[in-house]
C-alpha positions in Angstrom: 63.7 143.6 103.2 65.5 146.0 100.7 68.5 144.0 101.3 67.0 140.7 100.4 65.8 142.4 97.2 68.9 143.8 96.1 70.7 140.2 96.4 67.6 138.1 94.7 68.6 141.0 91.7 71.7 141.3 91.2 71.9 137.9 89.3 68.7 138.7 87.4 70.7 141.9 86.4 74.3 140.1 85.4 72.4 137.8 83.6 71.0 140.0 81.6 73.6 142.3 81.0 75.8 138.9 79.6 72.5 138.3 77.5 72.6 141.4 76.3 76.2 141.5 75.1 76.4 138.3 73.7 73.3 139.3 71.7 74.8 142.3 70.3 77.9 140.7 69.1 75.7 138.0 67.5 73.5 140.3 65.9 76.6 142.6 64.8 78.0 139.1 63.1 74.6 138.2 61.3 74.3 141.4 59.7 77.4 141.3 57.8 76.3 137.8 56.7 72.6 139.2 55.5 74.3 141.9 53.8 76.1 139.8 51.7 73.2 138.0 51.2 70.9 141.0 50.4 73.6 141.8 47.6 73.2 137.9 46.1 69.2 138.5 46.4 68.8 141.7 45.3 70.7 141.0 42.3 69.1 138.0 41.3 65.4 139.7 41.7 66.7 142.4 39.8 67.3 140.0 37.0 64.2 137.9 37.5 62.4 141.9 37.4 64.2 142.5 34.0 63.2 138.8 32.7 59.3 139.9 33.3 58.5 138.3 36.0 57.1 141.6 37.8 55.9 139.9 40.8 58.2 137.8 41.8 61.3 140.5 41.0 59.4 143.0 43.7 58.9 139.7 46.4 62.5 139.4 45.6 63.8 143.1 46.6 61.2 143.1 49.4 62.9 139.7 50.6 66.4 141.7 49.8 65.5 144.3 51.5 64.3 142.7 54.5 68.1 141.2 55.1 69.9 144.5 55.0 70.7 146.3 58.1 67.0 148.1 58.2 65.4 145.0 58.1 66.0 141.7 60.4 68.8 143.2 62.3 67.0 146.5 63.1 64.1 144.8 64.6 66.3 142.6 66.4 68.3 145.7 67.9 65.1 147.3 69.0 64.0 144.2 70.1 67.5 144.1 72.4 67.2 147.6 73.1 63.5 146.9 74.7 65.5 144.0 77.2 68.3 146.2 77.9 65.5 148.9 79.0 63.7 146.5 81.4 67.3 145.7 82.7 67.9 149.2 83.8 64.2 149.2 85.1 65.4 146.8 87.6 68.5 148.5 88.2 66.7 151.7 88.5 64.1 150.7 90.7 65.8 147.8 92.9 69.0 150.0 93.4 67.7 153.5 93.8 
């Protein structure tokens, strides 16, 4: 029975493992993008906050802010990181 389990797995696991990867690289690749456009945001909300326009200037560096590497991209890593730990769950528990 332990057998059958370890083979009904082990594509469960290299599928996620490929998932996992793949993500990572994606993720690596969209934060360089956001950055750039964080940069183009937060300097145009910065110029909207010196026009007057308060309120929009701060939605603007919350919205810049939000496309750096703390925002999108870290909830998307600990988002990963959460799959990649139920990956080694399964490793953990199926394979001893």
């Amino acid at each position: 029975m332990k057998i059958l389990l370890k083979i009904l797995c082990a594509p469960v696991i290299a599928v996620l493992s490929v998932f996992v990867w793949l993500t990572a690289k994606l993720v690596q690749a969209s934060a360089v993008i956001l950055n750039f456009i964080a940069i183009a945001v937060g300097l145009g909300s910065l110029c909207i906050f010196v026009d007057g326009k308060t309120a929009q200037g701060i939605c603007g560096l919350i919205a810049a802010f939000l496309f750096t590497p703390f925002g999108l991209p870290m909830i998307s890593i600990m988002l990963l990181g959460q799959v990649q730990k139920f990956r080694y769950w399964i490793q953990d528990s199926v394979y001893g």
